[in-house]
N, C-alpha and C positions, 0 to 999 in steps of 0.2 A: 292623790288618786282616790277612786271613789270605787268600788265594787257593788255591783245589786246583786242580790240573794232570791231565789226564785224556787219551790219545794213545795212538798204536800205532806201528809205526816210520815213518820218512821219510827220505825219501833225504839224503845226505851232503852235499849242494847248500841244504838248510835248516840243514845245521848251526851256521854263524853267525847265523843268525837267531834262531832259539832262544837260543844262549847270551846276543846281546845283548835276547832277550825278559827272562830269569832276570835279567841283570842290572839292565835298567830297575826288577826287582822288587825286588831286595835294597838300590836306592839309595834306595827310599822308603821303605823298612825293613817291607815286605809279608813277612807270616809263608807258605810256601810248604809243603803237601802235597801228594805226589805219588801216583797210584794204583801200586798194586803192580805189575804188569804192565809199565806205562810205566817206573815208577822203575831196572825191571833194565836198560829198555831206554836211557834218560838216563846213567844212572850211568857206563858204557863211554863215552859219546860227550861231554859236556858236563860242567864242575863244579858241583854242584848244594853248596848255601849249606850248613854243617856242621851246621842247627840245622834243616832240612829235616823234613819228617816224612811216611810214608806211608800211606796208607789202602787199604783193600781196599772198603767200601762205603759206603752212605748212610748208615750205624750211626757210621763213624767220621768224621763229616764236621761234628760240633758245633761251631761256631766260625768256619765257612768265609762267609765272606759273597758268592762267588763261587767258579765254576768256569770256567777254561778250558780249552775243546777245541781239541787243538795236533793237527789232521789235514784231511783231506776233511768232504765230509757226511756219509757212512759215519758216521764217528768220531762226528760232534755225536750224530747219531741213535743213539748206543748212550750218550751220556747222561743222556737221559731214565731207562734201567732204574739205571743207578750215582744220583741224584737223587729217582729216586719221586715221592711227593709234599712235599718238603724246601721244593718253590718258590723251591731257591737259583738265582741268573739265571746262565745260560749265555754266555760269549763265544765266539764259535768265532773260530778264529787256522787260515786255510788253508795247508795241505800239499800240499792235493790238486790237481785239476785243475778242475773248473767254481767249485768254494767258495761255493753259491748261499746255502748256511745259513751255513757258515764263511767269512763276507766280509770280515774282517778280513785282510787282509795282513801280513805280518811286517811289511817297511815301513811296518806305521802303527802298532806294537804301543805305541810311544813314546807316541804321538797318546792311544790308546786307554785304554793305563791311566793316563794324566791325567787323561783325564776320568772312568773310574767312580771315581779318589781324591779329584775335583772334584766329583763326584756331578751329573755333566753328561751324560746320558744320560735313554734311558727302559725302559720293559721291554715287548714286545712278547710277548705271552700266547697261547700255540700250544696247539690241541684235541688231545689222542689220544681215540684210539676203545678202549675196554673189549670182550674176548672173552669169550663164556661158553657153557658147554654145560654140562646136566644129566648127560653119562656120557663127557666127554673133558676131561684136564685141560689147559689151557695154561703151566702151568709157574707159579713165582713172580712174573711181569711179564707177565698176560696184557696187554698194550697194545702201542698202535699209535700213532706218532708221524705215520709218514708214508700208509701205507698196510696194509691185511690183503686178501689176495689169495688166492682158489679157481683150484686149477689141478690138470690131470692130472698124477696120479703118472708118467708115461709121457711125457709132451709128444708125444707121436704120435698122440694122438688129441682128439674134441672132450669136452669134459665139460656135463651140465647141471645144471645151476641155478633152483632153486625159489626166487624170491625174495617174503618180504612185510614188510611195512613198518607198523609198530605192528598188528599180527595180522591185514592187509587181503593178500590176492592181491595184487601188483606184477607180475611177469612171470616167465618163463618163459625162461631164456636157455640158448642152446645155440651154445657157444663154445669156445676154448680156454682161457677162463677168466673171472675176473670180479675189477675195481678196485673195493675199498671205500676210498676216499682221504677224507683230511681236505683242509682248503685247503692245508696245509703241504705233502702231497702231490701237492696237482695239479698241481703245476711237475716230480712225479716220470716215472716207470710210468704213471699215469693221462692226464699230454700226451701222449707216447710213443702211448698208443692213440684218438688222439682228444679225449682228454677238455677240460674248460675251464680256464683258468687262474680262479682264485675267489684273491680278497685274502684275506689271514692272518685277517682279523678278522671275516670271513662267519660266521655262523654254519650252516653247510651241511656234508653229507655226499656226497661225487662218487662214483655208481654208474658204472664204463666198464666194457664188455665186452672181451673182447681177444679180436679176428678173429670175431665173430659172425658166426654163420652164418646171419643174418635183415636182410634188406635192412632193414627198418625199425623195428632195432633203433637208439635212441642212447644217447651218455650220459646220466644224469638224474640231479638235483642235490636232496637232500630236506633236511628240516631236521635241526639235528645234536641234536636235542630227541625224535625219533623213533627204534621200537626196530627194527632190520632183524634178521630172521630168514632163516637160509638152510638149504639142505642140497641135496648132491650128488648123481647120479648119474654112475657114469663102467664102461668095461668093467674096471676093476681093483675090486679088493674097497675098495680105497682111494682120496682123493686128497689134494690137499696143500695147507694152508694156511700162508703166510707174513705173522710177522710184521716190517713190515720187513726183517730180514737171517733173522730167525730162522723156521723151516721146521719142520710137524708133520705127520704122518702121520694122518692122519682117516678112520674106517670113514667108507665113504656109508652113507648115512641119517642121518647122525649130524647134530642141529639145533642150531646153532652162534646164538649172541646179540650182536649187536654194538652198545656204545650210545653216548654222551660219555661217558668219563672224570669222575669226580671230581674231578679236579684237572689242573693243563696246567704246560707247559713252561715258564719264564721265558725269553727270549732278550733279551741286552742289545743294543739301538737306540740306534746314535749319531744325532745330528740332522741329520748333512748325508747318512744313508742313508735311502732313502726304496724301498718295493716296487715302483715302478715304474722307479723307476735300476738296481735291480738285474737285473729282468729284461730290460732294453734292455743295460745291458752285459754281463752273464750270455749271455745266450741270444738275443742278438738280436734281441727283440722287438720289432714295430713300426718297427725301420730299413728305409730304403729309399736308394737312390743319389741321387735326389730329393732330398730333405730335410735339411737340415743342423743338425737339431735331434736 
């Protein structure tokens, strides 16, 4: 078995964790690839196994039967572009601070890789949403894992929003911007403005406004089978679309295509983790002083 290792830095307080992550891997004799990036960043702090090997992309990843993500969410969500359509399944191993996608703790790294070498796990299958415009490019990964997001170039002002939904009018929003979220997202930027929390396995696309400026404006939830069409007005020649982390400058007018993905993310599911434990210990959901459940 072959695992890749995919991360950005982390503070020197995870340092033993890490190393006895690497080690749990070299005692079951797990063949280990590390991205390039990471690798310069591992090499100084940890001893990585003599027969290691690194990669730069999804090109060199033949052979990997898993990836883990050793960071925050950030981190997972930027391996869906290193992965594409590979559908090799993602562990995330938290760094960070919330770890809603990366809920694996170092402390259970033990636990963890027993069981994908037990093959006691399962795989929990995440939508991205596909961008498209006839006269703007998005780059080699137009997708969205968690969200794609319209907002002023400026943040100081409102921008508006043409929205329709399989070629039909939808509305008209005039805000400081607009959430296209998958469910993966809704736990993001989409709660944050209201939006709904929707389970992994919905098949739904979360429209939120952010600070609309229409009393009886809501969220609204379509199916993730429909094609949503937008495009801007703003007082800048431009505005801005992000995806996830990544951020593109957009003439307005310019009619943008958002639909499902061809393919989705794998994420590995242990069985004592379940979406609604995570967001009660996560985020607090649903606690109250009352309750003891």
């Amino acid at each position: 078995m072959k695992i890749a290792l995919y991360g950005k830095r982390f503070d020197n307080e995870f340092i033993p964790g890490v190393e006895k992550l690497i080690d749990a891997l070299v005692r079951r004799g797990i063949g280990i690839t590390v991205h390039t990036g990471f690798h310069q960043f591992l090499s100084t702090r940890v001893t990585l196994p003599s027969n290691s090997e690194v990669y730069n992309d999804y090109t060199d990843l033949k052979g990997a039967q898993f990836l883990m993500s050793i960071g925050g969410d950030g981190t997972l969500l930027e391996t869906a572009r290193i992965l594409r359509d590979s559908r090799i399944p993602v562990m995330g191993v938290n760094t960070g601070r919330l770890g809603f996608l990366s809920n694996i703790e170092l402390s259970q790294v033990e636990e963890a890789i027993e069981a994908i070498v037990n093959r006691d796990f399962e795989l929990d299958r995440r939508s991205l949403i596909e961008v498209k415009s006839e006269t703007f490019s998005f780059g080699d990964f137009p997708y969205a894992l968690n969200e794609v997001t319209l907002l002023n170039v400026q943040r100081n002002s409102m921008i508006t929003v043409h929205c329709y939904v399989n070629d039909q009018f939808m509305s008209t929003y005039w805000a400081d911007g607009l959430i296209i979220a998958t469910p993966t997202g809704s736990t993001a930027y989409s709660l944050s403005c209201g939006g709904p929390i929707v389970m992994p396995e919905s098949n739904g696309i979360i429209l939120t406004p952010v600070a609309p400026h229409n009393l009886n404006v809501r969220p609204f939830v379509i199916s993730n089978s429909a094609k949503v069409s937008l495009s801007a007005e703003a007082r800048d020649p431009d505005f801005l679309i992000t995806l996830d982390s990544r951020s593109f400058t957009v003439p307005c007018g310019t009619i943008v295509e958002l639909t499902r993905a061809s393919f989705e993310l794998n994420l590995v599911a242990f069985k004592e983790q379940s979406f609604f434990k995570t967001i009660r210990n996560k985020m607090g959901w649903g606690l109250d002083a009352r309750s003891k459940k």
